[in-house]
C-alpha positions in Angstrom: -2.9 -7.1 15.4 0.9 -6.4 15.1 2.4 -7.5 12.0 4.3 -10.4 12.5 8.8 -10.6 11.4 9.6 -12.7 8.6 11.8 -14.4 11.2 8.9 -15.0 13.6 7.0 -16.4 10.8 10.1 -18.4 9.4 10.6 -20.0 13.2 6.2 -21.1 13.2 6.7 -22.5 9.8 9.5 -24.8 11.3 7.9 -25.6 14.4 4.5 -26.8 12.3 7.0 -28.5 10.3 8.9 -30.2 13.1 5.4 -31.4 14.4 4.7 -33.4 10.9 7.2 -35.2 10.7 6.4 -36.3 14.7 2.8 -37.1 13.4 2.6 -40.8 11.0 2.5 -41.3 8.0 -1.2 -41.4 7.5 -1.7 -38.3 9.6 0.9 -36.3 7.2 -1.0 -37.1 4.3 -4.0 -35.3 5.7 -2.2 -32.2 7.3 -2.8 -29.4 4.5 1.3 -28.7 3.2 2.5 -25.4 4.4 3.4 -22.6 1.9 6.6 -21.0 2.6 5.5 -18.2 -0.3 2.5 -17.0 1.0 3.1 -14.6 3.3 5.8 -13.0 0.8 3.2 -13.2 -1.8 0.8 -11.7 -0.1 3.4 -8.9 1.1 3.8 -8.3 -3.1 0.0 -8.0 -3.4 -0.3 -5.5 -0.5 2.9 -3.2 -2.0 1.4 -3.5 -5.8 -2.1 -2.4 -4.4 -0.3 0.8 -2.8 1.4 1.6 -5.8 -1.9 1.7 -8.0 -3.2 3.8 -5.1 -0.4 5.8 -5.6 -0.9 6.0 -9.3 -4.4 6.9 -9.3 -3.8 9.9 -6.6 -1.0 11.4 -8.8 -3.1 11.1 -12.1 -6.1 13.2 -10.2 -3.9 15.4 -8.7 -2.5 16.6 -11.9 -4.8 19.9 -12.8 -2.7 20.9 -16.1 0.2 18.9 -18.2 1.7 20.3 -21.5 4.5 20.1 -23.5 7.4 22.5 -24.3 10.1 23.3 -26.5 12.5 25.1 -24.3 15.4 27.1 -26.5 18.5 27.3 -24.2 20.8 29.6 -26.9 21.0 32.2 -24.2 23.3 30.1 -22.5 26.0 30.0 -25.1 26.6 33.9 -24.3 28.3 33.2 -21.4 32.0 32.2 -20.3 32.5 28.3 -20.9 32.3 27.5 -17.3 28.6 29.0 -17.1 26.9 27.6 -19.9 25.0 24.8 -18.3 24.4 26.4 -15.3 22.7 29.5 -16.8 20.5 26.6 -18.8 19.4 25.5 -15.6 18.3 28.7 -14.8 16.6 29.3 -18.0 14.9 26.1 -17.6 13.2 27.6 -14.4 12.6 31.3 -15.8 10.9 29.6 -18.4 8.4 27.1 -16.6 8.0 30.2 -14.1 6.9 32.4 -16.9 5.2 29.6 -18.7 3.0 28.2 -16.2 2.1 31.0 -14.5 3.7 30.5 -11.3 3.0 32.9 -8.4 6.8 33.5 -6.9 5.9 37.1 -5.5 5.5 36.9 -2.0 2.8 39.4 -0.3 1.7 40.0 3.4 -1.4 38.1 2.9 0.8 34.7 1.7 3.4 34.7 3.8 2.0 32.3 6.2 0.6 30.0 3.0 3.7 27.7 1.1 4.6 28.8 -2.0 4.0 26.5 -5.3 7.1 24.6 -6.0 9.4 24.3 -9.1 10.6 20.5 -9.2 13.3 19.0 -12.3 13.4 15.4 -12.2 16.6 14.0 -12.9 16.4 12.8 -16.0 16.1 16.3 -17.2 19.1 17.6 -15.2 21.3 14.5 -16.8 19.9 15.5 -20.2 21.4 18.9 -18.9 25.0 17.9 -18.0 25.0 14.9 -20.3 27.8 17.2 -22.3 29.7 18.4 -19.3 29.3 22.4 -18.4 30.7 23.8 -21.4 28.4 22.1 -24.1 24.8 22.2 -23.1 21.9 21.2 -25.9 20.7 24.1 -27.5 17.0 23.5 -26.8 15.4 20.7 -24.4 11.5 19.1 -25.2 10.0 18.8 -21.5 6.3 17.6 -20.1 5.1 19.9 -17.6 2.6 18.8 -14.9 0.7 21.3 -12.4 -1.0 19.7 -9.6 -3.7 21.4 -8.0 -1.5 22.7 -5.1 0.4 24.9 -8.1 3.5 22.6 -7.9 5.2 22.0 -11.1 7.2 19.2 -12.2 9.1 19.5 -15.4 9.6 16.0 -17.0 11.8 14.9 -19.8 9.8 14.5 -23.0 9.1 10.9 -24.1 10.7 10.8 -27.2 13.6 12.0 -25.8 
């Protein structure tokens, strides 16, 4: 069956509507009212029940999750205009090195994908919050590795 249009609903609803108020009074008493709600309701059950599906698939997909302190000093060494770029990239250098991520590519891979590196963007905000010049001098992020080897660097809780 092919879902049906709000708008094709919205027109039956009138119709059986239309008809009711054709039928007498006695009759209208015992037609059953029409909810204009349901089908939206039922819409917001459906989407809620994907979600938790949703949910549930990305808490078993997570293999590993920890927690880390990462120092960005380094990043003060260079020219003003580089700082929080070059904290971006010690953000990555360090979840690399950290969670063991395979970025070597050999004969025998080339045809697999390679595990990805993904920062949310709360984390690059936390970044740039300061503008290029000023970034923090260290950064608490949650770390998750799914069981493809993708990694996804969070922004701590607290934070």
């Amino acid at each position: 069956m092919a879902k049906e249009t709000p708008k094709e609903v919205q027109l039956q609803q009138e119709e059986e509507l239309e008809e009711i108020a054709e039928l007498p009074e006695e009759e209208v008493e015992a037609v059953p009212e029409i909810k204009e709600e349901a089908p939206a309701a039922e819409e917001a059950k459906e989407e809620e029940a994907e979600t938790k599906q949703k949910r549930k698939k990305k808490e078993e997909e997570i293999a590993e999750e920890r927690f880390y302190t990462i120092p960005l000093q380094k990043a003060l060494i260079r020219p003003p205009k580089g700082r929080t770029p070059r904290a971006m990239q010690l953000i990555k250098l360090f979840i690399t090195k950290h969670m063991k991520m395979n970025m070597k590519v050999t004969e025998d891979e080339e045809a697999e994908e390679l595990p990805q590196l993904v920062i949310s963007q709360e984390v690059n905000e936390k970044i740039w919050s300061r503008g290029i010049e000023k970034p923090p001098r260290k950064i608490r992020v949650r770390v998750t590795k799914d069981k493809d080897g993708n990694v996804t660097v969070y922004l701590a809780e607290n934070q």
